[in-house]
C-alpha positions as CSV (number, residue, x, y, z in Angstrom):
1,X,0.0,0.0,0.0
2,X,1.3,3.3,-0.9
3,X,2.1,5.7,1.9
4,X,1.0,9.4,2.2
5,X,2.6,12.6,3.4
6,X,1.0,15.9,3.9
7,X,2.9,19.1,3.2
8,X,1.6,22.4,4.5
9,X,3.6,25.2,2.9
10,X,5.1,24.9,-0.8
11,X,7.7,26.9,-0.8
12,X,11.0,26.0,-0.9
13,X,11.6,24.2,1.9
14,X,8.0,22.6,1.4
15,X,8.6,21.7,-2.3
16,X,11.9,20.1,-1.0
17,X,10.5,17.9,1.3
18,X,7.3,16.9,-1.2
19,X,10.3,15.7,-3.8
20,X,12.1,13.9,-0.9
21,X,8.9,11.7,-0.5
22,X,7.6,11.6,-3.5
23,X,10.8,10.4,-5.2
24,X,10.9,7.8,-2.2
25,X,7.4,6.3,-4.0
26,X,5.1,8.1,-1.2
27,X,2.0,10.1,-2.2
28,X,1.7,13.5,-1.5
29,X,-0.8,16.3,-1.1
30,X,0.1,19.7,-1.0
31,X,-1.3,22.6,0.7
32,X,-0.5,26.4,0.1
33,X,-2.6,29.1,-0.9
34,X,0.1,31.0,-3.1
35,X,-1.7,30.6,-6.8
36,X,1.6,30.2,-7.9
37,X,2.5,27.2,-5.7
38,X,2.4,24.3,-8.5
39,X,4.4,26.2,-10.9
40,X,7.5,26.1,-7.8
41,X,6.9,23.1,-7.1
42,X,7.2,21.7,-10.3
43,X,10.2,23.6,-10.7
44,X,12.2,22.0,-7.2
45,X,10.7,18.7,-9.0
46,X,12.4,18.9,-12.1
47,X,15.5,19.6,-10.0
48,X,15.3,16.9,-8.0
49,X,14.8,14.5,-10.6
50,X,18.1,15.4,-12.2
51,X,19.8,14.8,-8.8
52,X,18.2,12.3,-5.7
53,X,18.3,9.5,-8.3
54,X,22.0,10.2,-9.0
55,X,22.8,9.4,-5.8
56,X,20.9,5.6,-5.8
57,X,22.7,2.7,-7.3
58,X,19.7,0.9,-6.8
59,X,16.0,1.5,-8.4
60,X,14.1,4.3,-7.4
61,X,10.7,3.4,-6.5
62,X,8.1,4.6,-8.6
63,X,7.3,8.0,-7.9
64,X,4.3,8.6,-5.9
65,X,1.6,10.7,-7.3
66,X,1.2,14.9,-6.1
67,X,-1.9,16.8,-5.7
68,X,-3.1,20.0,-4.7
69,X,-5.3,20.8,-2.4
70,X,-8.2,24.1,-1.9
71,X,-7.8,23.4,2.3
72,X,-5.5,21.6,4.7
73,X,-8.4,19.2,5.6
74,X,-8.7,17.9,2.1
75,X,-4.5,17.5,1.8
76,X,-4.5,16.1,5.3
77,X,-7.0,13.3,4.4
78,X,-5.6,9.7,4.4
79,X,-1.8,10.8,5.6
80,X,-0.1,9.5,7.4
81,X,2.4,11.6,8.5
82,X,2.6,16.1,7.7
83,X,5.5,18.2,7.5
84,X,4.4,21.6,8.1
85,X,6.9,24.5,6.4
86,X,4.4,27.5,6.9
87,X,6.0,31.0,7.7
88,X,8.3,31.4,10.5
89,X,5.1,32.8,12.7
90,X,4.1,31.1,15.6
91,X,0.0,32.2,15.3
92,X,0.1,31.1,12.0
93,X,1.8,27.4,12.8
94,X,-0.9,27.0,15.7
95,X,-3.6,28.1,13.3
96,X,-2.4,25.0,11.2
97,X,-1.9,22.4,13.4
98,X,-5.7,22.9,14.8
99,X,-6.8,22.5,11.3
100,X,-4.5,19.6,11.2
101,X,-5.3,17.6,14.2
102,X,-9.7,18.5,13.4
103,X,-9.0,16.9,10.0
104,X,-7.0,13.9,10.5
105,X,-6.9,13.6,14.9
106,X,-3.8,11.5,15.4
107,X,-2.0,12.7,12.4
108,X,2.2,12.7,13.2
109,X,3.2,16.3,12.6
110,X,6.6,17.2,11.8
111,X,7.1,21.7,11.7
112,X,10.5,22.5,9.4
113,X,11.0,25.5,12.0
114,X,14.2,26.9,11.8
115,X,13.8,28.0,15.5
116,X,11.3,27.5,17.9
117,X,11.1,24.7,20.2
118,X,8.6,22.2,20.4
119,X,7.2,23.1,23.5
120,X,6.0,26.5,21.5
121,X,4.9,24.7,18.8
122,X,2.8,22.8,21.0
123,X,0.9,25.1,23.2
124,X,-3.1,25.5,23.1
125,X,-2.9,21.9,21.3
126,X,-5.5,19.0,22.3
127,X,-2.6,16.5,21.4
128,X,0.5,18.3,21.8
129,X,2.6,14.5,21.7
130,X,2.1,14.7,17.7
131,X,3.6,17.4,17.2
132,X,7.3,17.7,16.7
133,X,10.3,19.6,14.6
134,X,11.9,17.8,11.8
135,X,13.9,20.8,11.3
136,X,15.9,20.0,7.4
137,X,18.5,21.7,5.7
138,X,18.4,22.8,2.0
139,X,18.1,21.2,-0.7
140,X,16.2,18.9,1.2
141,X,15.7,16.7,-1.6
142,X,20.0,16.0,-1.1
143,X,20.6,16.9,2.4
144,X,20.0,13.9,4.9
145,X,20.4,15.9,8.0
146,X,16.9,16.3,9.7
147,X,17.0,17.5,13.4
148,X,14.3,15.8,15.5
149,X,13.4,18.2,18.2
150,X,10.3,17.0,21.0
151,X,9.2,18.2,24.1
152,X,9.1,16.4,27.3
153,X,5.2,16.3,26.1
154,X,6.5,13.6,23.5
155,X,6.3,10.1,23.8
156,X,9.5,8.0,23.1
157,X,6.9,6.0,20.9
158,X,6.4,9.3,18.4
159,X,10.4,10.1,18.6
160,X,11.0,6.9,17.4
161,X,8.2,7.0,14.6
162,X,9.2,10.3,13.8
163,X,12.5,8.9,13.2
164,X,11.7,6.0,11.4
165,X,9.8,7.9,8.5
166,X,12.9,10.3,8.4
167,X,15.3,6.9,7.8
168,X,12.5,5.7,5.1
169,X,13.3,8.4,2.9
170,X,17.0,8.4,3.0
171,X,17.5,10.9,5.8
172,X,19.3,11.2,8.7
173,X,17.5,11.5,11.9
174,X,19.7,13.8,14.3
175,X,17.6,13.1,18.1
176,X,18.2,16.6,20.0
177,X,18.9,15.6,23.4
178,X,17.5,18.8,25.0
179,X,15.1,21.5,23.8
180,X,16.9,24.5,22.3
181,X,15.9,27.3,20.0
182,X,17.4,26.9,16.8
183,X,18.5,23.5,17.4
184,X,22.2,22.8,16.7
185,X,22.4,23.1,13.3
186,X,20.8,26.9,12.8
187,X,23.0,27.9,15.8
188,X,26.5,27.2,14.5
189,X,25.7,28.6,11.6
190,X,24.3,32.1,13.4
191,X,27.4,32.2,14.7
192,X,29.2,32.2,11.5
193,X,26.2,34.4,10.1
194,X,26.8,36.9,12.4
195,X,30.7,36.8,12.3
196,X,30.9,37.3,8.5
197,X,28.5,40.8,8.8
198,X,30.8,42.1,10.3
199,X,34.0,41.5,8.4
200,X,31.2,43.0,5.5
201,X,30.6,46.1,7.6
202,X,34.4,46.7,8.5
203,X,35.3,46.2,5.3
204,X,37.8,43.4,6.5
205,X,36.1,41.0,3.0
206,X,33.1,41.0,0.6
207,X,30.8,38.5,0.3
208,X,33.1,36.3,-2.5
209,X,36.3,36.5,-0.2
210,X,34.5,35.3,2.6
211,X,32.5,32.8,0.5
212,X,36.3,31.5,-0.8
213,X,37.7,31.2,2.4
214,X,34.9,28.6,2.9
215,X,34.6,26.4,-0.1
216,X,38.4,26.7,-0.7
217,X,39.1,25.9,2.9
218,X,37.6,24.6,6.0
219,X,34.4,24.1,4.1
220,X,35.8,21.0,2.5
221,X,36.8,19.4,5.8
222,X,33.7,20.3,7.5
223,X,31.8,18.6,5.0
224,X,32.9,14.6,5.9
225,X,34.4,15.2,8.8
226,X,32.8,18.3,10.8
227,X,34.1,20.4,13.5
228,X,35.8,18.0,16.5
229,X,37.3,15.4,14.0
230,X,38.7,18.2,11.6
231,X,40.4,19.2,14.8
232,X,41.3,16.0,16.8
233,X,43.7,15.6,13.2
234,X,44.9,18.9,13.8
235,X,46.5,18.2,17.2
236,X,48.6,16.0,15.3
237,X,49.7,12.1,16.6
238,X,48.8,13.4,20.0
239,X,45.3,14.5,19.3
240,X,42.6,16.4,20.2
241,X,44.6,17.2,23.8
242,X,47.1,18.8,21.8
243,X,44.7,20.5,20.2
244,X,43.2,21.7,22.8
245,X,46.4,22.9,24.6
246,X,47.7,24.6,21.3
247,X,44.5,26.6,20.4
248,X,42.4,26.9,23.6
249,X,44.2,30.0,24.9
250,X,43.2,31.5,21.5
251,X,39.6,31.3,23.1
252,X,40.7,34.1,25.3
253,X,41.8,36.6,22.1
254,X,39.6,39.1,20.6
255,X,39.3,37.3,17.3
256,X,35.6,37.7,16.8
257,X,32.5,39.5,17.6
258,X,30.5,36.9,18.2
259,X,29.0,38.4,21.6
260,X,27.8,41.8,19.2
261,X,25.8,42.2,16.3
262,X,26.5,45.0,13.5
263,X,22.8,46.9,13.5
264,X,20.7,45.7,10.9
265,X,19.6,48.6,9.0
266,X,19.1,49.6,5.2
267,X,22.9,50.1,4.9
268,X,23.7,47.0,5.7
269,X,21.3,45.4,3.9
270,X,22.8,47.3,0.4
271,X,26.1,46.4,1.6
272,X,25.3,42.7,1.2
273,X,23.3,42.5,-1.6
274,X,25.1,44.6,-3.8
275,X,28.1,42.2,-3.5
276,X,26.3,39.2,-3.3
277,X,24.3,40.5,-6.9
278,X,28.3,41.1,-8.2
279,X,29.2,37.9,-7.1
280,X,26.5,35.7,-8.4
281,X,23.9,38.3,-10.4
282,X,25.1,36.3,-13.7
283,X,23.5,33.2,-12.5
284,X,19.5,33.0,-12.5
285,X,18.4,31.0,-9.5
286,X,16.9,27.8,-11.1
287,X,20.8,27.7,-12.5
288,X,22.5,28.3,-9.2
289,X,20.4,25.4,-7.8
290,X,21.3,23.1,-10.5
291,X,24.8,24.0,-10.3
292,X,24.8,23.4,-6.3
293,X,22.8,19.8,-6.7
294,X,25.8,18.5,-9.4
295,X,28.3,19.5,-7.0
296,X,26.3,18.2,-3.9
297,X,25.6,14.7,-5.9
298,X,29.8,14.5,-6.7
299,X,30.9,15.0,-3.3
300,X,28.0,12.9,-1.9
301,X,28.7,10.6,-4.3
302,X,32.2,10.7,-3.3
303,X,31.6,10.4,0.0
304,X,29.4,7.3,-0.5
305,X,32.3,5.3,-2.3
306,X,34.5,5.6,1.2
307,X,30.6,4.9,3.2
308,X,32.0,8.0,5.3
309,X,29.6,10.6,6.7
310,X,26.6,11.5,4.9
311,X,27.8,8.5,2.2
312,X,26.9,6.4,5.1
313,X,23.5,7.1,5.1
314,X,23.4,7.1,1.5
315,X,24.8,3.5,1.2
316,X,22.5,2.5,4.1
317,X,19.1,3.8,2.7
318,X,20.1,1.7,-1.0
319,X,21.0,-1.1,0.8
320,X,17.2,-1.0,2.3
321,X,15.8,-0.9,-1.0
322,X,17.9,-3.1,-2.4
323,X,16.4,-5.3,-0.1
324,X,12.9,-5.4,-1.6
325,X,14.5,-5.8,-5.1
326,X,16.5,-8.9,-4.3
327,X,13.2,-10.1,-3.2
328,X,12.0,-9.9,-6.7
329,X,14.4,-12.1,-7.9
330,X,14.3,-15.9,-8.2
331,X,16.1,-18.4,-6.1
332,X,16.1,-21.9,-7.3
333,X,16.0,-23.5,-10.7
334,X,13.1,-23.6,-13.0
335,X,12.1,-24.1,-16.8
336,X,13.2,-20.7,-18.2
337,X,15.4,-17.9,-17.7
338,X,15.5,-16.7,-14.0
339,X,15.0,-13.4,-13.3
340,X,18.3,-12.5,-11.3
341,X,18.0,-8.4,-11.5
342,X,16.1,-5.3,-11.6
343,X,17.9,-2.0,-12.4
344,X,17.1,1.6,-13.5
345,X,18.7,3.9,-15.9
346,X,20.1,6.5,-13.6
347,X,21.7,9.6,-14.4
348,X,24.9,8.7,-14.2
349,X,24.1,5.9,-16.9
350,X,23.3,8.0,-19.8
351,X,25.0,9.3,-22.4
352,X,24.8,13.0,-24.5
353,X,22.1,11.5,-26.5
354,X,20.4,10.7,-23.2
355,X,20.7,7.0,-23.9
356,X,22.3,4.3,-21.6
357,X,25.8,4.4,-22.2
358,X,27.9,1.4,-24.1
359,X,29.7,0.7,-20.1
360,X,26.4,0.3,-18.8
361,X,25.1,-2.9,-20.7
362,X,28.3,-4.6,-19.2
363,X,27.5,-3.6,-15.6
364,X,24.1,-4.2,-15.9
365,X,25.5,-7.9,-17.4
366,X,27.9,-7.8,-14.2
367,X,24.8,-7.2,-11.6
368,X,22.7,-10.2,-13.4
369,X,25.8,-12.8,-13.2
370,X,26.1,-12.0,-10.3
371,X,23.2,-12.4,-8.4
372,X,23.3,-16.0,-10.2
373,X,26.7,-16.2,-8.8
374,X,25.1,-15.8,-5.6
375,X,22.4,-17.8,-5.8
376,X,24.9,-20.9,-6.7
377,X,27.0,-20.0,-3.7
378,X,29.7,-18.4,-5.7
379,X,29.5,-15.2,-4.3
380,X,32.5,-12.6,-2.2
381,X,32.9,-15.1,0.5
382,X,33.2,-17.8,-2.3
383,X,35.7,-15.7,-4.0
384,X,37.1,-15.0,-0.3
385,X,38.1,-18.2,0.1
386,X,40.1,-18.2,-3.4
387,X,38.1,-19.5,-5.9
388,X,35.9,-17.6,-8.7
389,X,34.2,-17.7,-12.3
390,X,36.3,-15.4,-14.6
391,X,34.6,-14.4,-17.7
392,X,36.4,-15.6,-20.4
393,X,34.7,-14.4,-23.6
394,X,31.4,-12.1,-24.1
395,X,29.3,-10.9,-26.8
396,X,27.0,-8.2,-26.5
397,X,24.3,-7.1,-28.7
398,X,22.3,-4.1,-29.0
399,X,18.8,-4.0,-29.9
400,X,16.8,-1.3,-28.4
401,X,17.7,1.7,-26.6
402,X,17.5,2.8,-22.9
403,X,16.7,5.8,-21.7
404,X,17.0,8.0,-18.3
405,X,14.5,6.4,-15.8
406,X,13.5,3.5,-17.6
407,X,13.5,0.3,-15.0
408,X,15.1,-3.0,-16.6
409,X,15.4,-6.7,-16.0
410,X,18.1,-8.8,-16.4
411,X,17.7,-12.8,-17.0
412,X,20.2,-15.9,-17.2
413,X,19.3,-18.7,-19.5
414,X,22.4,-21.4,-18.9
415,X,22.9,-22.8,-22.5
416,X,26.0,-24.8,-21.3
417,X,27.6,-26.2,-18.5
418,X,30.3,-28.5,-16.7
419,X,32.5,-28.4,-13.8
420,X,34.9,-26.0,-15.1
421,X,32.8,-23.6,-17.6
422,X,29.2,-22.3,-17.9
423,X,28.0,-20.7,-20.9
424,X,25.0,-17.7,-19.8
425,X,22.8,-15.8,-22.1
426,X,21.3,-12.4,-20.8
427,X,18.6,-10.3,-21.4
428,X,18.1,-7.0,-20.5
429,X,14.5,-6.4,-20.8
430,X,12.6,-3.1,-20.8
431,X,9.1,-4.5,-20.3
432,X,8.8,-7.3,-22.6
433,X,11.3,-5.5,-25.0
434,X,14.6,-7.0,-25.1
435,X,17.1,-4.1,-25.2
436,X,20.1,-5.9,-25.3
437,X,21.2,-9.6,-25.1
438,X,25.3,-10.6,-23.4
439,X,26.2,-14.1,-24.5
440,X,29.1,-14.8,-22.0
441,X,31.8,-17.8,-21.3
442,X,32.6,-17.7,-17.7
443,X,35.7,-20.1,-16.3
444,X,35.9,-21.4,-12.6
445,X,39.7,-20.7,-11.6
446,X,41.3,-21.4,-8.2
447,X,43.0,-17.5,-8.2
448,X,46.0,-18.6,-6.1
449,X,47.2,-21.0,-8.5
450,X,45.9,-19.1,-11.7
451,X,44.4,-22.1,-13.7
452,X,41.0,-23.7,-14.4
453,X,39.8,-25.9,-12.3
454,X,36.5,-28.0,-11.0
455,X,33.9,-25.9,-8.7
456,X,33.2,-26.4,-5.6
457,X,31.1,-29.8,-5.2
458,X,28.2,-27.5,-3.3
459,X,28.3,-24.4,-6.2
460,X,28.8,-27.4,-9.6
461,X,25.4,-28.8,-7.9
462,X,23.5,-26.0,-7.5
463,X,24.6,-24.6,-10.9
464,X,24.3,-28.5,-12.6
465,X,20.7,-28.0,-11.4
466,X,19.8,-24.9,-13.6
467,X,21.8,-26.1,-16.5
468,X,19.3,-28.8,-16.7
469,X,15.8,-27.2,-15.9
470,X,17.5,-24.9,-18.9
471,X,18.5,-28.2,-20.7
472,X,15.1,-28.0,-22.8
473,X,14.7,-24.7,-23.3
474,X,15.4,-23.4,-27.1
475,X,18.5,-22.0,-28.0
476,X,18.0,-18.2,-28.1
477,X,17.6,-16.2,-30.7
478,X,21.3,-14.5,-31.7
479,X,23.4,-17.7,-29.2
480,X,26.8,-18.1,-30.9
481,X,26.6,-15.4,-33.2
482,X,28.9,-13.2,-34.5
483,X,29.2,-9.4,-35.8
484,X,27.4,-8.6,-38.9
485,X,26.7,-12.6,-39.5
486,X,23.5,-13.6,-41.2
487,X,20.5,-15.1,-39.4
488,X,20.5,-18.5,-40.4
C-alpha cells in the first residue's frame, strides 16, 4: 500500500520535502494558498529528478503521485504523516496544526522551524505529543540531516516514529537531546552568520572572499568530517589534547564579535546585496540550484564510495531498498530464464544523446551474473576463500535503446555447463522488450594458482541444477553469433 505525506507550505523548503517523498514512492498532497504554488513546485521537481536518483545505485521506487489541495483538511486526508513548512510565525503554525489535528486527529506532525522549540509549537494543542520539529537543511531533496526536536510532552513512541519515517526516505535523523531554540544546526551557523556581517561592515572582505575562504578551505573538511574530528587531526599524533592545549588560549583573544551584532539597518542590507548580486547576479536562480545539486551529488557521491559521513547514510538507505529488489528475484532453478535483476537507468548511466551508455550494458550484465553467482553459492565469501568464475569471452548485442528512468530486467538462461565452464545468455529487458542480449563464457579458476579448475562440489550442484531445468529450453535467438553474421 502506498504511503501518504501531507505538506503544508510549498515553498522552498516545502517543495523540497514533497520531492524527498515523493521520489521515495510516497504520495503526497500539497497545501499552500500561493496561486503560484504548483508552478514552484514543479520547478524544485524537475531539479530533484536530475539529482536524488543520482545518488541511488539501486532503483528508485516509482514516484508517488502529487496533488493539490483548496484546504488543509482535504490534503491532510488519508496521511499518514505532515511536514508543516508554513512561515516562521508562531500564530500562523498553531492556526495550522488545529486544522490539522480537526481533520486527520492522530495525524504525526513534523514543523521545518528553523527556530522554535517544540514546547512553543505545542501550546493550546489538544494533542500536543504529535507534534514535533523535523527541522531539514536545504536542498532537502540531497541533504539527509533532519533535526528531530520534542518536548518532554513527547512520547519515546512518536520520537522513534518520527525517526523511522525520516530513515524511510533516506535521511538522517539527528535526536536533540534537549530542547533548544534553533536547534544545533541553525546555531553554529548564526554564529558564523553573524561573524561574516561584520568583516562586511568593517570592510575586513566582501561576500566572495568570505564565501572562498569557505569552499576553498575549511568548508571542505567540514563537510565529511565536521568540526571535532577536523580538529582532533589537527593536534597531530597526540590529538585532540594537543589540540586543545595549542589553540584553547586563542579562546581568550579578541578574534571575533560573536557576543555583538552589527545593526541591521538599510545600509547594511545594500552592503550585502550589492556584493552578493556582483558575485553571483550572472546566474539566474533555477541555475545556481542546479549548479549546487551536481556538486552536492559528486561530493556525496564521493563520500558514498569511502561509506564516510553523509555516504553512510546514503549506502544505508540503497541497501534498504535493495532489499525489496532482491526479493524480486528468483532463487532456485526452474524451466526458463531466471529473473536475477532489476535495475534503473540513472543519471549517471546515460550518455549525450540521453541514452544508456555502451559501459552500462556490461555492468548491468555484471549485476545479473552476479546475483546467479550468488544464488549458486559463488558469491565474495566464495571468492574469499580463493576461488571464482572469470569471464572468459562475451558478446554483446544491442537491440533497443535505454533511456534516463527506464527500469530493466536482467535474466540468465544457462545454454551450457560443466565443472569448469558455464556458458550464460542475458537479457536485458525493458518490459517485454529485449534491449540488449550478453552471451558470456565464464571459467571457474582457483586464483591462487591461476588455472582452471573444478567448482566447488556444493556451487557445480547448485549450478548443474539450472543447466538442466535450462537443458530444454530453445536456444535463443542470436546464441553463438557473430558481428554482422546472417541469421540463419
Amino acid at each position: 500500500m502506498t504511503r501518504k505525506a501531507a505538506i503544508i507550505g510549498g515553498g522552498v523548503i516545502g517543495g523540497g520535502w514533497a520531492a524527498r517523498f515523493l521520489l521515495n514512492g510516497w504520495d503526497v498532497g500539497v497545501f499552500d494558498p500561493d496561486p503560484q504554488a504548483e508552478r514552484k513546485i514543479a520547478a524544485v521537481m524537475a531539479n530533484a529528478r536530475l539529482a536524488l536518483p543520482a545518488l541511488s545505485d539501486v532503483p528508485m521506487p516509482p514516484e508517488g503521485k502529487l496533488t493539490f489541495h483548496g484546504t488543509i483538511g482535504e490534503a491532510v486526508e488519508g496521511a499518514e504523516y505532515v511536514q508543516e513548512s508554513v512561515s516562521e510565525r508562531i500564530e500562523l503554525k498553531h492556526k495550522v496544526y488545529a486544522q490539522l489535528q480537526q481533520s486527520n486527529p492522530g495525524v504525526l506532525i513534523g514543523s521545518s522551524t528553523s527556530g522554535f522549540k517544540a514546547s512553543d509549537l505545542q501550546k493550546g494543542s489538544p494533542a500536543p505529543e504529535n507534534i514535533i520539529v523535523a527541522h531539514p537543511f536545504n536542498p532537502v531533496y540531497l541533504l539527509p540531516l533532519s533535526e528531530v526536536s520534542g518536548s518532554p510532552k513527547n512520547t519515546p513512541e512518536t520520537i522513534a516514529k518520527t525517526v523511522q519515517i525520516m530513515k524511510d526516505i533516506g535521511m538522517f535523523p539527528l535526536v536533540i537531546r534537549h530542547e533548544i531554540d534553533a536547534f544545533i544546526g541553525n546555531r553554529f551557523l548564526e554564529a558564523v552568520w553573524r561573524e561574516a556581517l561584520w568583516m562586511l561592515k568593517d570592510g575586513i572582505a566582501t561576500t566572495e572572499e568570505i564565501d572562498e575562504a569557505i569552499r576553498m578551505g575549511f568548508g571542505l573538511r567540514w563537510g565529511q568530517m565536521g568540526l571535532f574530528e577536523t580538529y582532533r587531526i589537527a593536534g597531530g599524533e597526540a590529538g585532540m589534547k594537543h589540540f586543545m592545549a595549542q589553540f584553547g588560549p586563542a579562546l581568550k583573544w579578541p578574534w571575533t564579535k560573536l557576543m555583538d551584532v552589527p545593526e541591521f539597518n538599510d545600509e547594511l542590507v545594500e552592503l550585502v546585496s550589492s556584493q552578493s548580486d556582483a558575485q553571483s547576479g550572472m546566474y539566474g536562480i533555477r541555475e545556481l540550484e542546479r549548479i549546487r545539486d551536481q556538486n552536492l551529488v559528486g561530493f556525496l557521491r564521493a563520500l558514498k564510495e569511502r561509506n564516510w559521513g553523509a555516504g553512510k547514510v546514503l549506502r544505508e538507505h540503497d541497501a534498504a531498498r535493495a532489499a525489496l529488489f532482491h526479493a524480486a528475484t528468483d532463487t532456485g532453478p526452474k524451466s526458463e530464464p531466471l529473473v536475477m535483476a532489476h535495475m534503473q537507468v540513472l543519471p549517471g548511466w546515460i550518455d549525450y544523446n540521453g541514452h544508456m551508455t555502451e559501459s552500462r550494458y556490461y555492468f548491468a550484465n555484471s549485476e545479473t551474473i552476479d546475483a546467479f553467482l550468488r544464488l549458486i553459492g559463488a558469491g565474495m565469501d566464495y571468492v574469499a576463500a580463493g576461488q571464482s568464475y572469470y569471464s572468459a569471452e562475451t558478446h554483446i548485442r544491442h537491440l533497443g535503446e535505454a533511456k534516463l528512468g527506464d527500469r530493466l530486467t536482467g535474466t540468465v538462461q544457462i545454454i551450457s555447463a560443466d565443472e569448469k565452464r558455464f556458458r550464460s545468455f542475458v537479457r536485458i529487458q525493458k518490459g517485454d522488450e529485449v534491449v540488449a542480449t550478453i552471451e558470456q563464457l565464464c571459467l571457474h579458476v582457483n586464483m591462487a594458482e591461476g588455472k582452471t579448475v573444478a567448482a566447488a562440489p556444493e556451487v557445480w550442484a547448485n549450478l548443474k541444477a539450472i543447466a538442466e531445468a535450462h537443458a530444454a529450453l530453445p536456444l535463443p535467438e542470436g546464441a553463438g553469433r557473430a558481428v554482422g553474421q546472417k541469421k540463419g
